[in-house]
C-alpha atoms as a printed R data frame, in Angstrom:
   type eleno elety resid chain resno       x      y      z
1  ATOM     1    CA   UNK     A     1   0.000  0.000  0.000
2  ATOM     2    CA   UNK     A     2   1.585  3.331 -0.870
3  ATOM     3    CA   UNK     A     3   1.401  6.357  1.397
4  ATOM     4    CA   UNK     A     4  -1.185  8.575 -0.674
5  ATOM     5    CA   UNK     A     5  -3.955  5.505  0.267
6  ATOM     6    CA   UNK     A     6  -2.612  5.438  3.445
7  ATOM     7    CA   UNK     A     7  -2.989  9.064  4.151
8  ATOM     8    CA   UNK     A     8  -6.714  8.967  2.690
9  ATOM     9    CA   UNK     A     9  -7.635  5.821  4.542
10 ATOM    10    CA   UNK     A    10  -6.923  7.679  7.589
11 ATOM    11    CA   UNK     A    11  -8.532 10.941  6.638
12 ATOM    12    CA   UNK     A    12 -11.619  9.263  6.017
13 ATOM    13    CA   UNK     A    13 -11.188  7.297  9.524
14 ATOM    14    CA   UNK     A    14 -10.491 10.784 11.008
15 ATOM    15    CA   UNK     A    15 -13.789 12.252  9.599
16 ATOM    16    CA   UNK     A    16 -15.656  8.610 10.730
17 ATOM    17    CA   UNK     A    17 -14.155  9.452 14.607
18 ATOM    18    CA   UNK     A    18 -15.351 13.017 14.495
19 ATOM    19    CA   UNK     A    19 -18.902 12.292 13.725
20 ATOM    20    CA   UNK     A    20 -18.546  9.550 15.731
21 ATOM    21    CA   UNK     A    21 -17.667 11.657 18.779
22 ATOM    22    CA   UNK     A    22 -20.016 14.179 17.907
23 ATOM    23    CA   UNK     A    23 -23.307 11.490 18.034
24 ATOM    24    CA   UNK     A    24 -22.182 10.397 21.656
25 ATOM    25    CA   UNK     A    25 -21.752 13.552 22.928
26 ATOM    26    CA   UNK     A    26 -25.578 14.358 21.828
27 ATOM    27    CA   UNK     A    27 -26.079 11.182 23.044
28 ATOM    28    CA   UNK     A    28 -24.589 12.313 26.489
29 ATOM    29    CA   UNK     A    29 -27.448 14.848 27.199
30 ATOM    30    CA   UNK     A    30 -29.937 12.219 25.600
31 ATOM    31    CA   UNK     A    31 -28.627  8.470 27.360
32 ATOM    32    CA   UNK     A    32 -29.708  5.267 25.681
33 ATOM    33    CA   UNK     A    33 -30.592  2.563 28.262
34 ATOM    34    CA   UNK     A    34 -29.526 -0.263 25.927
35 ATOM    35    CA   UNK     A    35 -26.833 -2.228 27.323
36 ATOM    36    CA   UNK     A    36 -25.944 -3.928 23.779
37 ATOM    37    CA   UNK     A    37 -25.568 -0.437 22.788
38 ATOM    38    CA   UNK     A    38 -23.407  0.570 25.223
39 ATOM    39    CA   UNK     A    39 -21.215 -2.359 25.028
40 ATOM    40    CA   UNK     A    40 -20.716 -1.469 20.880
41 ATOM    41    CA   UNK     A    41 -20.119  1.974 22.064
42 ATOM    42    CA   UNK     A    42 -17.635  1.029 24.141
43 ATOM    43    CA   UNK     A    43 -15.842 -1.496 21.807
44 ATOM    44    CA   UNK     A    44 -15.718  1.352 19.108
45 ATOM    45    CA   UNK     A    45 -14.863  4.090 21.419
46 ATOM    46    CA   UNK     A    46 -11.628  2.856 23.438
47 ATOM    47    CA   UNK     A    47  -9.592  1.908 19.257
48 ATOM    48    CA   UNK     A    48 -11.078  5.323 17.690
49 ATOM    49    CA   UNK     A    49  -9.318  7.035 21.099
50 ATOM    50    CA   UNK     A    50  -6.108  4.977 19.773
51 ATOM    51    CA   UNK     A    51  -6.309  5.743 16.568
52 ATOM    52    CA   UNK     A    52  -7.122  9.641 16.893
53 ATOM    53    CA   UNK     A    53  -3.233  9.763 19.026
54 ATOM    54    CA   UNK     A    54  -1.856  7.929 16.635
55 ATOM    55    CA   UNK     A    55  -3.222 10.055 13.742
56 ATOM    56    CA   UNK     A    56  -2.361 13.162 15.183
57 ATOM    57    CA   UNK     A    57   1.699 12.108 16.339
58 ATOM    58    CA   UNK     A    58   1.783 10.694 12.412
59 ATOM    59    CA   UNK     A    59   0.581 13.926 10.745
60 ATOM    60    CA   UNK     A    60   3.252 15.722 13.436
61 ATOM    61    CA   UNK     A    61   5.707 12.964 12.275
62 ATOM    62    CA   UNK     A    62   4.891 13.696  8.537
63 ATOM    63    CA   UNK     A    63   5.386 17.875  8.841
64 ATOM    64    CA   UNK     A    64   8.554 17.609 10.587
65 ATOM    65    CA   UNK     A    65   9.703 15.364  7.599
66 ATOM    66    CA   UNK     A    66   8.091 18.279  5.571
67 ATOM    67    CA   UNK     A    67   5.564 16.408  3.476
68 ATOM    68    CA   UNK     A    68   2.604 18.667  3.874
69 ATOM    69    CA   UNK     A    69  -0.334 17.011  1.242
70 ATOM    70    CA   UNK     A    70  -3.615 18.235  1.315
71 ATOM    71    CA   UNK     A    71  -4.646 14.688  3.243
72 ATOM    72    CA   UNK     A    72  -2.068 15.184  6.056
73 ATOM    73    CA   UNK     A    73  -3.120 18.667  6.699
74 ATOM    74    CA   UNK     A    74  -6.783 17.709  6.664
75 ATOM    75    CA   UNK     A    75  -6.166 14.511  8.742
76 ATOM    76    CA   UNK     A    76  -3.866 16.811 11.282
77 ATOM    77    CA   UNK     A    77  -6.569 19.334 11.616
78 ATOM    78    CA   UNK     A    78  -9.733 16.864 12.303
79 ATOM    79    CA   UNK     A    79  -7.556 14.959 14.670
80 ATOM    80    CA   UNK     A    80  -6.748 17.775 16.473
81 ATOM    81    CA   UNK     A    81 -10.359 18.852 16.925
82 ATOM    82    CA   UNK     A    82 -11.886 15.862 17.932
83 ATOM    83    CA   UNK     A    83  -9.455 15.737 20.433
84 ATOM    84    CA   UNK     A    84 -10.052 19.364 21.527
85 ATOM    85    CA   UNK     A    85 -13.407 18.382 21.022
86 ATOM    86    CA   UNK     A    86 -13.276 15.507 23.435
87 ATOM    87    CA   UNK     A    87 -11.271 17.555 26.351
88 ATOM    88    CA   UNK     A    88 -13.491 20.460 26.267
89 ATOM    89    CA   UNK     A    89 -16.742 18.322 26.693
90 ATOM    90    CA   UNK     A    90 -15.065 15.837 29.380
91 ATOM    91    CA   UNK     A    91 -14.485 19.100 31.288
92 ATOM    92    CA   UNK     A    92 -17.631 20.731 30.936
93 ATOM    93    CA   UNK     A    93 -19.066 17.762 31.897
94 ATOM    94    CA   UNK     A    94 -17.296 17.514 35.216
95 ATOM    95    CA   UNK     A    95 -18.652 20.743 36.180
């Protein structure tokens, strides 16, 4: 697999975890009581946290190499908001 499917394969995982992250945070204010939905939840939740680090130290990895495509910068920037997404919610919601 070359890099430029790579780099889209992770762009399009990137803008999977952001609407993902966005329907459980509605989701949040609105709880499901379905436990099998809250076990798949789970089991997608804890890998799309994994992947969203990973994404975002590769995209750092890839402009200090100074490759900066289109897909990189794209990838870098919905990583990073998802996960500024994620730490603004978890601390409004501890309030």
């Amino acid at each position: 697999m070359n890099k430029y499917n790579l780099e889209k394969g992770i762009l399009y995982f990137n803008i999977f975890a952001l609407i993902y992250f966005a329907f459980l945070a509605l989701l949040s204010y609105y709880p499901v009581e379905m436990t099998l939905f809250n076990v798949i939840a789970q089991i997608i939740t804890i890998p799309l946290l994994l992947f969203l680090i990973f994404t975002f130290g590769y995209c750092i990895y890839r402009f200090i190499k100074k490759e900066k495509r289109k897909a990189i910068i794209l990838s870098f920037v919905l990583s990073f908001t998802s996960i500024s997404f994620l730490v603004i919610l978890t601390i409004i919601q501890m309030n």
